[in-house]
C-alpha positions as CSV (number, residue, x, y, z in Angstrom):
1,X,177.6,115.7,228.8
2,X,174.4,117.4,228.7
3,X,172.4,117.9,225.2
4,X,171.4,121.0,224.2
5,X,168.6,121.7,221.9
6,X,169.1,124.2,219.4
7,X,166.5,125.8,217.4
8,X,167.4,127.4,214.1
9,X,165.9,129.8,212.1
10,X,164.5,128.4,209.5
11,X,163.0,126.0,211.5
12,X,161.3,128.7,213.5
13,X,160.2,130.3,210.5
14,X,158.7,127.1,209.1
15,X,156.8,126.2,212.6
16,X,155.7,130.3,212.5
17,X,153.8,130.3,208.8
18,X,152.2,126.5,209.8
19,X,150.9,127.8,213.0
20,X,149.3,130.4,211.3
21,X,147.2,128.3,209.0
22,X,146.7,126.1,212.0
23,X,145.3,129.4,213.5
24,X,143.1,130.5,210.3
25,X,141.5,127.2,210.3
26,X,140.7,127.3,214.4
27,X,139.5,130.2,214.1
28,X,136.2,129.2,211.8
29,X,135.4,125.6,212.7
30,X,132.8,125.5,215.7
31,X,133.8,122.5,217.3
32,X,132.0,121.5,220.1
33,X,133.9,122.9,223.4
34,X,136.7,124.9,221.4
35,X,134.6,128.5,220.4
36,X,133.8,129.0,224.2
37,X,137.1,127.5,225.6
38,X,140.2,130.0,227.1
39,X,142.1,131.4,224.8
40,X,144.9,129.5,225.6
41,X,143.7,125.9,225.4
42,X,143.1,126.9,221.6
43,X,146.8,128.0,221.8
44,X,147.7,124.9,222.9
45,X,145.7,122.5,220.4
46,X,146.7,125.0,217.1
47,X,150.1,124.5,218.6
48,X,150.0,120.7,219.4
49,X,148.5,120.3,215.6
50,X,151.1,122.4,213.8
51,X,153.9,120.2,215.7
52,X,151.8,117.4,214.4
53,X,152.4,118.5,211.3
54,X,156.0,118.7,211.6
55,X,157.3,116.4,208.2
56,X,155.4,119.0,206.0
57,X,157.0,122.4,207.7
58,X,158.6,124.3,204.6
59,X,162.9,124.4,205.0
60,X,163.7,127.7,203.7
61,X,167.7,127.9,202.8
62,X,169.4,130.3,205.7
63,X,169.9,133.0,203.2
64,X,166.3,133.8,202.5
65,X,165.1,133.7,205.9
66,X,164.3,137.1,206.9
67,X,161.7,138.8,209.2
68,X,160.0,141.2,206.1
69,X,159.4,137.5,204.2
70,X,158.1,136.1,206.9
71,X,155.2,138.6,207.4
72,X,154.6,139.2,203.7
73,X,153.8,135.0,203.7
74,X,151.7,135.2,207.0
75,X,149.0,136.9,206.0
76,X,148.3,134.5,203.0
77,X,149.0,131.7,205.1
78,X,146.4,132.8,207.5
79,X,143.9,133.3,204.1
80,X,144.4,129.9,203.3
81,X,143.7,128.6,207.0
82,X,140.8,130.7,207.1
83,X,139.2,129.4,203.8
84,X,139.6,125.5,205.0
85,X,137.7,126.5,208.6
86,X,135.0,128.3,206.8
87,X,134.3,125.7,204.4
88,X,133.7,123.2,207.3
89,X,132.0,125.5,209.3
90,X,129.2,125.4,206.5
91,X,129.1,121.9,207.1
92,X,127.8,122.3,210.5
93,X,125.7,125.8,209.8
94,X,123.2,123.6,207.4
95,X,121.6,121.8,210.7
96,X,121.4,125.0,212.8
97,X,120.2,126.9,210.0
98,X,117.6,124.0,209.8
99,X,116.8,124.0,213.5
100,X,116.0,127.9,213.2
101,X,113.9,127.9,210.8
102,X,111.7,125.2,212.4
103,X,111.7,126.9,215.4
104,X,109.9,130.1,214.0
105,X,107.2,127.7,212.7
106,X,106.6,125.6,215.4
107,X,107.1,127.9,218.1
108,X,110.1,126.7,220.0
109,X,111.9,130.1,219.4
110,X,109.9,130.9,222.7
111,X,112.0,129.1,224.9
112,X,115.3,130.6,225.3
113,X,117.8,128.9,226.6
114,X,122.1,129.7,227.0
115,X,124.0,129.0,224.0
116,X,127.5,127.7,225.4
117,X,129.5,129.1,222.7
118,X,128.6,132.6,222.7
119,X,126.8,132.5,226.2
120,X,124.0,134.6,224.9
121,X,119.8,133.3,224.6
122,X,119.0,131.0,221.7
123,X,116.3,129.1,220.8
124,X,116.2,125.7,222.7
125,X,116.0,123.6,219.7
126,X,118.9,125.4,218.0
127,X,121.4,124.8,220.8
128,X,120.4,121.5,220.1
129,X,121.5,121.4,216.7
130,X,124.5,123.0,217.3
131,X,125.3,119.9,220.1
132,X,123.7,117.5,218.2
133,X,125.7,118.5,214.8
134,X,128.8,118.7,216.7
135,X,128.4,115.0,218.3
136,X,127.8,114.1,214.4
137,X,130.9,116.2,213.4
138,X,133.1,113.7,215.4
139,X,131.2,110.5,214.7
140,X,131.5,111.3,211.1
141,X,135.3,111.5,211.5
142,X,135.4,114.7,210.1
143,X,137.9,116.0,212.2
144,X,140.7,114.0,211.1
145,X,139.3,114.8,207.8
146,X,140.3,118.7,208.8
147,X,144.0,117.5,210.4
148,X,144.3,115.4,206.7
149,X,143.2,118.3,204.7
150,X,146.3,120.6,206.1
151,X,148.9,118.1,205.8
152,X,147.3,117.8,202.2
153,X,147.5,121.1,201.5
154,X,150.7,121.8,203.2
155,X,152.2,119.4,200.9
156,X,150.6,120.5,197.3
157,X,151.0,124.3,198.7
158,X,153.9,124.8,201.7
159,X,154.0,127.0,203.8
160,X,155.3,130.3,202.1
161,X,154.5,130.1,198.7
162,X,152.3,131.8,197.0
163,X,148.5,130.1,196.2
164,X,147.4,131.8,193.1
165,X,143.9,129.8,192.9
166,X,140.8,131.7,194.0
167,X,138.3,130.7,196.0
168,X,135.6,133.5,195.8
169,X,133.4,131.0,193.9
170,X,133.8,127.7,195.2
171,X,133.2,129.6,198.3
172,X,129.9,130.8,197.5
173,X,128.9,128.0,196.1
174,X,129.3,125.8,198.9
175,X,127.1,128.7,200.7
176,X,124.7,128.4,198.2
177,X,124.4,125.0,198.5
178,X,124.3,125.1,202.3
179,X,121.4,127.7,202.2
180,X,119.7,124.6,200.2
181,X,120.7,121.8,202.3
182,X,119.1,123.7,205.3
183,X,115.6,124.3,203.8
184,X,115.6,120.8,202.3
185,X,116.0,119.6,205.7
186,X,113.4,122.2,207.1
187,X,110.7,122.4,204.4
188,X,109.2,119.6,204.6
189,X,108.3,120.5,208.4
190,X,107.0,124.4,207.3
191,X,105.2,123.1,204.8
192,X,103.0,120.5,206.9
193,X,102.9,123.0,209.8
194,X,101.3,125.9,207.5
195,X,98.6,123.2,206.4
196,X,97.9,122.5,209.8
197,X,97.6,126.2,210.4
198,X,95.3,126.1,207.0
199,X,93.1,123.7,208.9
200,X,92.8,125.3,212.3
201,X,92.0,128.6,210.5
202,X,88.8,127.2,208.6
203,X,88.1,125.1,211.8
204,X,87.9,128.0,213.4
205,X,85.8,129.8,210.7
206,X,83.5,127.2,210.6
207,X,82.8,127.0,214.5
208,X,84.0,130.3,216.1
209,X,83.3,128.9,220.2
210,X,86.2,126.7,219.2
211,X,89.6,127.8,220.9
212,X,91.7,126.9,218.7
213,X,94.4,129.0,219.7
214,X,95.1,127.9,223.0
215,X,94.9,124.0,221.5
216,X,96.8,125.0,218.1
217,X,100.1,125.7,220.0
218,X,100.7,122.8,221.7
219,X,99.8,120.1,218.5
220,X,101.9,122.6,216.7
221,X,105.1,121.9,219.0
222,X,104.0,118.3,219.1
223,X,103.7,117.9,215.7
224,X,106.8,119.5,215.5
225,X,109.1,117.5,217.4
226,X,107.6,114.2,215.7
227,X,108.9,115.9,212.9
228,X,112.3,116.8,214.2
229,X,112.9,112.9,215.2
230,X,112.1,111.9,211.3
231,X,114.5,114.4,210.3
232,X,117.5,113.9,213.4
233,X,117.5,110.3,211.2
234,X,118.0,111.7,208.2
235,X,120.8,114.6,209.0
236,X,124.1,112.0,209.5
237,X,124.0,110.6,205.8
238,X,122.8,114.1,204.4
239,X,125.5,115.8,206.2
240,X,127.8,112.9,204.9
241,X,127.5,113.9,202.1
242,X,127.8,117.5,202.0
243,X,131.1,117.2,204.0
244,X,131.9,115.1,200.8
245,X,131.4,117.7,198.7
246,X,133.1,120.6,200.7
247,X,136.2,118.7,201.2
248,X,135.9,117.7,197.7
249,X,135.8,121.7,197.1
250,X,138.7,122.2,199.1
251,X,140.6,119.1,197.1
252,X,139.9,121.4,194.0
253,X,140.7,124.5,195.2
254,X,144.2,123.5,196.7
255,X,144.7,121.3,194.1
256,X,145.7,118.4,196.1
């Protein structure tokens, strides 16, 4: 005799509000390949993860299973997916946001190049952040640390109720302190490249058949990308630990 799989509604309407902060979280996190992938391979891995996540799927009683609860919980369950993808997306902002503003200074910003995520013309060295910090994203482990972070939060919050922590401010914090983490990672750089535009620019004064120009730009972009290899060393345990303290964030503002 032939089984037959039956699907009930409250099981549907548990596997609905998961996927949707599945969704939320997919949404914000620039993984590496995902942003710029068809739609429905991003169907397929929010769908994959939520079945994943199938021991912490809320079991709502038969009785209070109806369609108008179901879409007054989706929209918070989407909030709280969106707030976890956010949050890790700063992780992986800090480098770019590094990258840019080293490329203004040293002069990289000249050389455009294809950014495969949004297929538009960026700055050479910042699509190289954003591969490079992507490549440190997963040999961090940080994205099982995004799959661990919804079942966490699935468990301390599930799917349906009500989350009445805000996160306005932990959210701007970690912003704030992403803002910081990128100019402490590109200062350093600015600050030796303005001194070296300090010394062309009396060099010049002093001796004006010097062409200084034409010979600043190139020890500029050399200098530059010395600079960028000191740094690349240093991004994996700074980034380390910023991760530590947005999932640490994320601990306090689901209160898992």
């Amino acid at each position: 005799m032939p089984a037959e799989l039956t699907l009930g509604l409250p099981t549907l309407y548990g596997f609905l509000l998961v996927l949707a902060r599945v969704s939320g979280v997919f949404a914000f996190v620039p993984l590496p390949g995902v942003q710029n992938s068809p739609p429905m391979a991003r169907i397929v891995l929010s769908v994959l993860i939520t079945l994943a996540l199938y021991p912490s799927w809320p079991q709502p009683a038969g009785g209070e299973v109806d369609i108008g609860r179901m879409l007054m919980y989706v929209l918070p369950e989407i909030a709280v997916g969106v707030v976890i993808g956010l949050a890790v997306s700063f992780i992986l902002e800090a480098f770019t946001m590094a990258a840019q503003v080293l490329s203004l200074n040293a002069g990289y910003s000249f050389a455009q190049t294809i950014d495969p995520s949004t297929q538009g013309q960026l700055g050479v060295l910042v699509v190289f952040a954003q591969l490079a910090s992507g490549l440190i994203f997963f040999a961090l482990g940080l994205d099982r640390e995004v799959i661990r972070t919804l079942s966490y939060s699935l468990q301390a919050h599930p799917a349906g109720a009500w989350i009445a922590q805000t996160a306005a401010e932990p959210m701007i914090r970690l912003g704030a302190d992403m803002l910081s983490l990128a100019l402490r990672l590109a200062l350093p750089a600015v600050a030796l490249l303005v001194l070296m535009d300090l010394s062309l620019g009396l060099v010049g004064r002093l001796n004006q058949q010097l062409q200084l120009l034409s010979m600043g730009f190139p020890v500029k972009m050399l200098v530059g990308l010395m600079l960028l290899i000191w740094i690349t060393a240093l991004v994996p345990r700074l980034l380390g630990t910023y991760a530590g303290e947005v999932f640490g964030t994320l601990r306090q503002v689901l209160r898992y």
